[in-house]
VEXDREN-2710 file (C-alpha; in Angstrom, 1 decimal):
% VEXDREN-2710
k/r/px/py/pz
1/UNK/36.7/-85.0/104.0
2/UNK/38.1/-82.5/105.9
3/UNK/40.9/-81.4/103.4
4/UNK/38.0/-80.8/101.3
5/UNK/36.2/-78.3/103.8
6/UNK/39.6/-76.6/104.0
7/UNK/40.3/-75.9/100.5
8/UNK/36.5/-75.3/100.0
9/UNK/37.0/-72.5/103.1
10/UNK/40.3/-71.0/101.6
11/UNK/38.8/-70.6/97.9
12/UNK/35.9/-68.8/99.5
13/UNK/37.9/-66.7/101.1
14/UNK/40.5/-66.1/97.7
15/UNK/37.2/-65.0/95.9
16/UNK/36.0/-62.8/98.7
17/UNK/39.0/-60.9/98.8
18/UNK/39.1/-60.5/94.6
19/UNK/35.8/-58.9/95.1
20/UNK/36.9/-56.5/97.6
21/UNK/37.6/-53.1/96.4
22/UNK/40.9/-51.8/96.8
23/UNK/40.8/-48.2/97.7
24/UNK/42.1/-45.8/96.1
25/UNK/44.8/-43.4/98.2
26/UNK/44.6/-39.5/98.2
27/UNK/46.9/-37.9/95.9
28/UNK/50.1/-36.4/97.5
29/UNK/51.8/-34.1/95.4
30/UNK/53.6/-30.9/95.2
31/UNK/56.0/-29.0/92.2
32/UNK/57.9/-25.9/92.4
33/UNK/60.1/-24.5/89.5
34/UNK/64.0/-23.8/89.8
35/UNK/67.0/-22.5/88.4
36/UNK/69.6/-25.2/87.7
37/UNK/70.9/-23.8/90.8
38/UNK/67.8/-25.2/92.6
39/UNK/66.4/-21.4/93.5
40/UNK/63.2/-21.3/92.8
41/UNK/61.7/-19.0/90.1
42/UNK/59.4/-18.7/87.7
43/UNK/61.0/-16.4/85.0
44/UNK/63.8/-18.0/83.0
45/UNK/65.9/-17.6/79.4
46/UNK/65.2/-19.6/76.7
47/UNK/68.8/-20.7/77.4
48/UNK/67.7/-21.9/80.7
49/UNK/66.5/-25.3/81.7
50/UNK/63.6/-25.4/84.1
51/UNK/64.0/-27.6/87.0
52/UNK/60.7/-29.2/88.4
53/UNK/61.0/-30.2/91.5
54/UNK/58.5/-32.7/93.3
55/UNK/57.1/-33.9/96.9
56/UNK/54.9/-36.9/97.0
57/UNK/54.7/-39.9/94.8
58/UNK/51.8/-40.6/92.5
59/UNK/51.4/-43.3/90.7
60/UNK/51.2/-41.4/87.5
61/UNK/52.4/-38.1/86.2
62/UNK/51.4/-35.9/83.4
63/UNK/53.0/-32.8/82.0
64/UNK/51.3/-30.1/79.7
65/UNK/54.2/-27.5/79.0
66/UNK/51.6/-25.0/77.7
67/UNK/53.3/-24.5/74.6
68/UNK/51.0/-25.3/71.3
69/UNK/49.9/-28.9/71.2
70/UNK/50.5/-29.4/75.1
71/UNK/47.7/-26.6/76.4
72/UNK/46.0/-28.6/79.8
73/UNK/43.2/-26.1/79.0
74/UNK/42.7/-27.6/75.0
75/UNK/42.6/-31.1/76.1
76/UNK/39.6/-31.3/75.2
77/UNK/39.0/-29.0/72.5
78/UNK/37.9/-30.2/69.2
79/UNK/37.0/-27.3/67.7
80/UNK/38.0/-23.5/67.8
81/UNK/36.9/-20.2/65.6
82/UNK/39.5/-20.2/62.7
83/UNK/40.5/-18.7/59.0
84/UNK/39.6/-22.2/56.7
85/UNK/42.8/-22.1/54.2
86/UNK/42.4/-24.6/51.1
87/UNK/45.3/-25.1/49.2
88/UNK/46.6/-27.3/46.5
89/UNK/49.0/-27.4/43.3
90/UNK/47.4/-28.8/39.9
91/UNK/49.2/-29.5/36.7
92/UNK/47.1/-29.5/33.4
93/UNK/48.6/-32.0/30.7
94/UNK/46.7/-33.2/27.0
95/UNK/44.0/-31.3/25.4
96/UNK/42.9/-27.7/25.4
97/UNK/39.7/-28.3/26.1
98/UNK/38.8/-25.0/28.5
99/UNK/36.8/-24.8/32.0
100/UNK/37.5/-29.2/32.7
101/UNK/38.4/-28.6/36.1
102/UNK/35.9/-27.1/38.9
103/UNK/36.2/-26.5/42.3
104/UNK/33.4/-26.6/44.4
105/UNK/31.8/-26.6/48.2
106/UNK/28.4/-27.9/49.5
107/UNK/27.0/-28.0/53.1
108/UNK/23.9/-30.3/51.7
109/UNK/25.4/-33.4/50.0
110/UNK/24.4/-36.4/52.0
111/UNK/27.3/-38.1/51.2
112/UNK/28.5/-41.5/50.1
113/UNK/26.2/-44.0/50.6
114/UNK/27.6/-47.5/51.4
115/UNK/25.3/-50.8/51.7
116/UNK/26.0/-53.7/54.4
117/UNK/25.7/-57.2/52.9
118/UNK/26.6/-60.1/54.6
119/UNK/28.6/-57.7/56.9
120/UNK/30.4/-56.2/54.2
121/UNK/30.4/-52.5/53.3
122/UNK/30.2/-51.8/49.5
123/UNK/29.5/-48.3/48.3
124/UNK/26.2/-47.6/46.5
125/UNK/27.1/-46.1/43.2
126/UNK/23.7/-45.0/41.8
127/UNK/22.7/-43.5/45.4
128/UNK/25.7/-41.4/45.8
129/UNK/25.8/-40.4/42.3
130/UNK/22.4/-39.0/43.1
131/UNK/23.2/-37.2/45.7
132/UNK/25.5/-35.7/44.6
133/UNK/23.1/-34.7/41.7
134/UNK/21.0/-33.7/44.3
135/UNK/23.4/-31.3/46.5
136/UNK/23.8/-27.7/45.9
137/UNK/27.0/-27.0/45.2
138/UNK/29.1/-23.6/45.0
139/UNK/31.6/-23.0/42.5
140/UNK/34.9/-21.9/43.9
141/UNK/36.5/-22.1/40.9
142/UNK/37.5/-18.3/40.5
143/UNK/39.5/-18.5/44.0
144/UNK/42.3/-20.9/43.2
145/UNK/45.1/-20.4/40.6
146/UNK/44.6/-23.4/38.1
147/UNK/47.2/-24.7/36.2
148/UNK/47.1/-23.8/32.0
149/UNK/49.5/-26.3/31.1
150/UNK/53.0/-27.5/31.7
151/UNK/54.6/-29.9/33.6
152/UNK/55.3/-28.1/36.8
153/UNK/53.3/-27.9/39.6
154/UNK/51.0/-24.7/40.1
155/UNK/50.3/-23.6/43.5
156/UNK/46.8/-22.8/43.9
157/UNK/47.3/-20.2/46.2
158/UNK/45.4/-19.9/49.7
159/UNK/41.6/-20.2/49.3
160/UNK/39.7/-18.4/52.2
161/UNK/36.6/-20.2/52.8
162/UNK/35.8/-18.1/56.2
163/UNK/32.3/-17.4/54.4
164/UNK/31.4/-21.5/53.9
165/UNK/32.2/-22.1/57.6
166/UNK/28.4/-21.5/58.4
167/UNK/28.2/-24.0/61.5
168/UNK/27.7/-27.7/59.1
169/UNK/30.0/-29.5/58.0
170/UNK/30.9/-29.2/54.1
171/UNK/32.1/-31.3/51.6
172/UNK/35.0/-30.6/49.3
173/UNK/34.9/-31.4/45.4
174/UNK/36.7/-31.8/42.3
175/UNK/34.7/-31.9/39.2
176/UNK/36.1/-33.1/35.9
177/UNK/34.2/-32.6/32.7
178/UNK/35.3/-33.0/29.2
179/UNK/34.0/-32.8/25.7
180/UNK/33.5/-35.0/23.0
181/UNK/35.9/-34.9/19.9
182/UNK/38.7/-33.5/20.9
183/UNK/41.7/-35.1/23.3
184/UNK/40.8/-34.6/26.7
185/UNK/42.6/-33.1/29.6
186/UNK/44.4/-34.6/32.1
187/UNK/44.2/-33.4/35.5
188/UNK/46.8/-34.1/38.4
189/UNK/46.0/-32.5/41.8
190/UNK/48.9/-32.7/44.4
191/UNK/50.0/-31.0/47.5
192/UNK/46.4/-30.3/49.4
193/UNK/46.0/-29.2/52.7
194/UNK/42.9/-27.6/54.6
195/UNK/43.6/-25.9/57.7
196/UNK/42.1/-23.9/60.4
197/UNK/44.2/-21.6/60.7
198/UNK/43.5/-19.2/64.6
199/UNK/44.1/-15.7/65.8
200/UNK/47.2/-17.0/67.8
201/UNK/49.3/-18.1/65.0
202/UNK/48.3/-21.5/65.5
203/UNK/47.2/-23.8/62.2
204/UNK/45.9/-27.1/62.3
205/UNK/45.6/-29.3/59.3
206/UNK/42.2/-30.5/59.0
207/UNK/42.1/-32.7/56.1
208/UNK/44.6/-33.3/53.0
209/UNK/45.4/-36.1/50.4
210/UNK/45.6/-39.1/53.4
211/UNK/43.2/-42.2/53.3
212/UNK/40.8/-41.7/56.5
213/UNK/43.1/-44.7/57.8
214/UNK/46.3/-42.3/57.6
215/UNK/47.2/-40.7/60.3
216/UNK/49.2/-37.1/60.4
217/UNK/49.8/-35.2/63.2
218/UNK/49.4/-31.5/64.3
219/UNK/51.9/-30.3/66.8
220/UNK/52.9/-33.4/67.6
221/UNK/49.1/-35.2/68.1
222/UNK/48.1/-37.8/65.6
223/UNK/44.7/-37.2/64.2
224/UNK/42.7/-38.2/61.2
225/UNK/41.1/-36.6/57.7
226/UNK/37.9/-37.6/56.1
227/UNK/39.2/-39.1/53.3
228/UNK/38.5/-39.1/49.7
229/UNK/35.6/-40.4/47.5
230/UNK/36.0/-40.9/43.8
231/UNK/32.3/-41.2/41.7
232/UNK/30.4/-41.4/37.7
233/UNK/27.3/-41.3/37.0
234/UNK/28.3/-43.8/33.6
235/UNK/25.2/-42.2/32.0
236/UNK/27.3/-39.4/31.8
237/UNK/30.2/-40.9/31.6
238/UNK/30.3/-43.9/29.1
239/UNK/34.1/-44.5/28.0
240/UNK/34.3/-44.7/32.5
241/UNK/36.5/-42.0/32.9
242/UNK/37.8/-41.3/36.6
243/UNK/39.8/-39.9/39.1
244/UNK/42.3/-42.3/40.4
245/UNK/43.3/-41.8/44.2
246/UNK/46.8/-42.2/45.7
247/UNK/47.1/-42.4/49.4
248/UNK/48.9/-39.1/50.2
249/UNK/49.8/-38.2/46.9
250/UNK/47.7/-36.9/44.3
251/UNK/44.2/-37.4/42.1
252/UNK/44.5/-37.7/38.9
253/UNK/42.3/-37.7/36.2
254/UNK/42.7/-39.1/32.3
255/UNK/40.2/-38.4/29.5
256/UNK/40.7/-39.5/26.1
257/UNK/43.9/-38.8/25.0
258/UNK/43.3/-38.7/20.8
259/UNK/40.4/-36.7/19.3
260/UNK/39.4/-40.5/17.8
261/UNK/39.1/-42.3/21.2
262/UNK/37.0/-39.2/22.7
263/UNK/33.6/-40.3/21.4
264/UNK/31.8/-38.9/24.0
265/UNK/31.5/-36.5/27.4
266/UNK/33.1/-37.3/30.6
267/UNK/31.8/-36.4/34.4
268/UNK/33.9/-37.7/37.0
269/UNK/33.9/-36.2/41.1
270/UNK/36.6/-36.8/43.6
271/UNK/34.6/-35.5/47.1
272/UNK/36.3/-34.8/50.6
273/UNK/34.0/-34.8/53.9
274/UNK/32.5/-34.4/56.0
275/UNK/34.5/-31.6/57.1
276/UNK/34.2/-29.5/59.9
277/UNK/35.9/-26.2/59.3
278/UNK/36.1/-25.3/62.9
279/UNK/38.1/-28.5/63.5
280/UNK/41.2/-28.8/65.6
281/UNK/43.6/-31.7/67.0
282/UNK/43.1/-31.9/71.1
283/UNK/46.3/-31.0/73.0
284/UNK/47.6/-33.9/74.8
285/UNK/50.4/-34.2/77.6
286/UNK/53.4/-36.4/78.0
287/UNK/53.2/-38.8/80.6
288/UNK/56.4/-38.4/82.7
289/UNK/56.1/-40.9/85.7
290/UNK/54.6/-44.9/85.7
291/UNK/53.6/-46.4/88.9
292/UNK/56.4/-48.4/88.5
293/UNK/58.8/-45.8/88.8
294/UNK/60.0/-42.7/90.9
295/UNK/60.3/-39.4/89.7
296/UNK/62.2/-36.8/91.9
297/UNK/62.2/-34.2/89.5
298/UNK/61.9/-33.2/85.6
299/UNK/63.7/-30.5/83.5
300/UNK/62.4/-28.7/80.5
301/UNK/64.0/-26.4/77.5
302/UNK/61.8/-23.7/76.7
303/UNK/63.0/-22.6/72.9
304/UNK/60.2/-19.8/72.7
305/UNK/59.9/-16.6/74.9
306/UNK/56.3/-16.4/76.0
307/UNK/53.9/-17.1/79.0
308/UNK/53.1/-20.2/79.6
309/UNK/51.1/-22.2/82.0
310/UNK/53.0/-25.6/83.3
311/UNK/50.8/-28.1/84.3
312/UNK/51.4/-31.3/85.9
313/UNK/48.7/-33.8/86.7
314/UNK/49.0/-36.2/88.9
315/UNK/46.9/-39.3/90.1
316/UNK/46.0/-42.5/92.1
317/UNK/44.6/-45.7/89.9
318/UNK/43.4/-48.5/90.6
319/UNK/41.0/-50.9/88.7
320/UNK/38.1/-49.6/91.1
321/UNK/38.6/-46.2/90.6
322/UNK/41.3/-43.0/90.5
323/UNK/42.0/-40.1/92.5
324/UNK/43.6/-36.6/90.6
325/UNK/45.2/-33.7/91.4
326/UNK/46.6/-30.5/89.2
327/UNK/49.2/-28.4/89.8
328/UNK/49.4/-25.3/87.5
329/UNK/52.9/-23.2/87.3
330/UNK/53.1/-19.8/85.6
331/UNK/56.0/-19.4/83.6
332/UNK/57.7/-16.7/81.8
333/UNK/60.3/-17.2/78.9
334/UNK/62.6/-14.5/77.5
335/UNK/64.7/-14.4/75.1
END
């Protein structure tokens, strides 16, 4: 009996010390930049490597360099006043058939609508067709550099939608049309990219031919598109024409390709969105030091000649809680 009051004492005591809180300790930590020398500076050659030098030992370290992608101050941003820049290549094969292809932008198109049954999402065809029959849409056409036929590639040029970015996201659309009895065109759209392009040089894609599953990366940080939609109305549409979608790669689009098999119109839409033309990638640091490890100190190539802010963040974790502390160096690169 009394074995049992002893292990019923020590698993009392085992559970009140898991629901202690372990505290978390005041972050430490110092950094100073050096020559390879070890004299401190702060002005170096871009055929210089920075030194870091630290005191203290944090469980974790970050670093933001402050060059584009790894700004501590953009962390968090997700969106910055930019130049929108469409731009794609399309190549026009079979047919003659003139004014098949349309570009076009709309801020109101409620987008595709997708039903839940049983727990599985299937896209409403009549509803999205009507709303996108619904949405107002402006015609872009004019502003991109079509392809009139060939087998190269034609670059559409850069598109400037500065005067679409009006606050609400927009969606992006390629319209197909064709006519009845006569071959139809074929329409291959490749090469797309939409990015925000800002005062300081810097672009970030936005969205471009990848699935919303596909990741791509702007300077360095994986991010995501919205993705494509392909859509008929077959009321308008009856020989089921469409755009076919390849992950990264193209749309393309077939009509009928003899004057006999084209026995009647064809509408077909490929739509990209939501997109916000403000839209960019958050910076993000690298994570130099794991609690598992000691860092003395870090070096750093600077290939650019600029200012930039080094910033180190440093911290305490535990599963109750974390204590941080930031440590900003002024730098200046030459060439």
């Amino acid at each position: 009996m009394r074995s049992k009051y002893l292990i019923l004492t020590m698993l009392l005591l085992a559970c009140a010390a898991c629901n202690k809180n372990v505290a978390v300790m005041p972050v430490a930590f110092d950094v100073i930049s050096a020559k390879n020398s070890g004299v401190a500076a702060t002005v170096f050659s871009t055929k210089d490597t920075v030194q870091f030098n630290f005191t203290g030992n944090p469980d974790v370290i970050t670093y933001f360099s402050g060059e584009a992608g790894k700004n501590y101050d953009f962390r968090n941003r997700v969106s910055a006043a930019g130049m929108p820049q469409l731009q794609f290549s399309s190549i026009l094969a079979n047919g003659t058939q003139p004014s098949s292809l349309s570009l076009l932008v709309s801020s109101d198109f409620k987008g595709v609508v997708a039903n839940n049954i049983y727990g599985v999402l299937t896209r409403d065809t009549a509803a999205t067709n009507a709303n996108i029959a619904a949405a107002a849409w402006t015609d872009i056409t004019s502003r991109a550099t079509l392809s009139t036929g060939g087998t190269t590639a034609v670059p559409s040029g850069v598109i400037n939608l500065s005067d679409l970015s009006t606050g609400k996201p927009v969606y992006i659309a390629f319209k197909y049309t064709a006519a009845a009895g006569t071959i139809q065109n074929k329409w291959t759209i490749s090469a797309l990219s939409l990015n925000n392009v800002l005062a300081d040089g810097t672009t970030y894609t936005i969205a471009n031919l990848n699935a919303p599953t596909t990741a791509f990366t702007n300077y360095g940080n994986t991010t995501y598109g919205p993705g494509w939609a392909v859509s008929y109305d077959p009321k308008k549409n009856v020989n089921n024409y469409a755009w076919v979608y390849t992950d990264k790669t193209s749309l393309v689009i077939t009509g009928a390709t003899t004057a006999a098999t084209a026995t009647a119109p064809a509408e077909a839409w490929a739509v990209m969105g939501p997109i916000d033309l403000t839209r960019v990638t958050p910076d993000a640091g690298v994570g130099i030091k794991s609690i598992s490890a000691r860092l003395a100190s870090y070096s750093y190539n600077y290939t650019t000649a600029g200012s930039y802010n080094a910033v180190f963040v440093a911290s305490n974790n535990t599963n109750d809680g974390s204590n941080m502390l930031v440590k900003k160096i002024p730098l200046t690169i030459k060439l």
